[in-house]
C-alpha positions in Angstrom: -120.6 -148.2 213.0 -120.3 -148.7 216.5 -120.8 -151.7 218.6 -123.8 -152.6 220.1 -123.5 -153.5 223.4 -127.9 -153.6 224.3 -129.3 -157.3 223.7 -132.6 -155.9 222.5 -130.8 -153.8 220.1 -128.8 -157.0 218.6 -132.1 -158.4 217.9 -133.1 -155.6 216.1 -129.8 -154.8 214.2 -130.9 -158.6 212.7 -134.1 -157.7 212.3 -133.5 -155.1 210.1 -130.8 -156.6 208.4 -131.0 -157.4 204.5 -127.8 -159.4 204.7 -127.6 -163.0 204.7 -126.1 -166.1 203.5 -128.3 -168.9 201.6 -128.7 -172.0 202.7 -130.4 -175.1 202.2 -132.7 -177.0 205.5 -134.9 -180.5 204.7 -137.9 -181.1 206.6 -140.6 -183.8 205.8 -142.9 -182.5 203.7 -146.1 -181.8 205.8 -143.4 -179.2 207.7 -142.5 -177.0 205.1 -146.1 -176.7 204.2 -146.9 -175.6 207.7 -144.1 -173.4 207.8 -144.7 -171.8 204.5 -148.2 -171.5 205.6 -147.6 -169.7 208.1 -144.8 -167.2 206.3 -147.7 -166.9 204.3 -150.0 -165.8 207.1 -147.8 -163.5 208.5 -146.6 -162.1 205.3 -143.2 -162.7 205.8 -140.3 -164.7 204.1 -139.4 -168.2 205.7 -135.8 -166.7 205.8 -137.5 -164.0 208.2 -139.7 -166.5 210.1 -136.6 -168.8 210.7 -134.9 -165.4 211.8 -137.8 -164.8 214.0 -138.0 -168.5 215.6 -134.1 -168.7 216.4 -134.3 -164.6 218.1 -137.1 -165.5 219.9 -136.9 -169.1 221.1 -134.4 -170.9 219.9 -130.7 -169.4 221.0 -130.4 -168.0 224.0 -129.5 -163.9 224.7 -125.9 -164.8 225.3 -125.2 -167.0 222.2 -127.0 -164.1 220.2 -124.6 -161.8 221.4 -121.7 -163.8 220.9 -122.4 -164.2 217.0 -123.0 -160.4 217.2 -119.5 -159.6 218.7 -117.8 -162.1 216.3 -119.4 -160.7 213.0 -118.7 -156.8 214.6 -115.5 -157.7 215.0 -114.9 -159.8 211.2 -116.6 -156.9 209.2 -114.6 -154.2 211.6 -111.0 -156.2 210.5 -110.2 -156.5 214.3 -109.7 -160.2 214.5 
């Protein structure tokens, strides 16, 4: 696979991306009900909303990147 180099296509590489690590968060309770409501209303999987939240508002384009060119370079054996 080649390297992405486009910011817009990083995003989507994640998007589209079945591959993940589990992993636990805690919020108070009347949060996860909202956030679960809302999976719910979007027909999506919290894993996917929290995907969606930390694309779109949360990290900026250049920490996105970053993680990309690490993990590209992990699975690719070059560092």
């Amino acid at each position: 696979m080649y390297k992405i180099n486009k910011f817009d296509k990083i995003k989507d590489f994640y998007r589209s991306s079945e591959d993940g690590k589990q992993f636990s968060y805690y919020l108070p309770t009347e949060l996860q009900k909202q956030l679960k409501k809302h999976a719910v209303m979007e027909d999506k999987s919290i894993s996917k909303v929290l995907e969606d939240l930390l694309l779109d508002h949360y990290s900026i384009d250049q920490e996105i990147k970053q993680a990309y060119n690490e993990g590209y370079d992990k699975r690719n054996l070059l560092k």
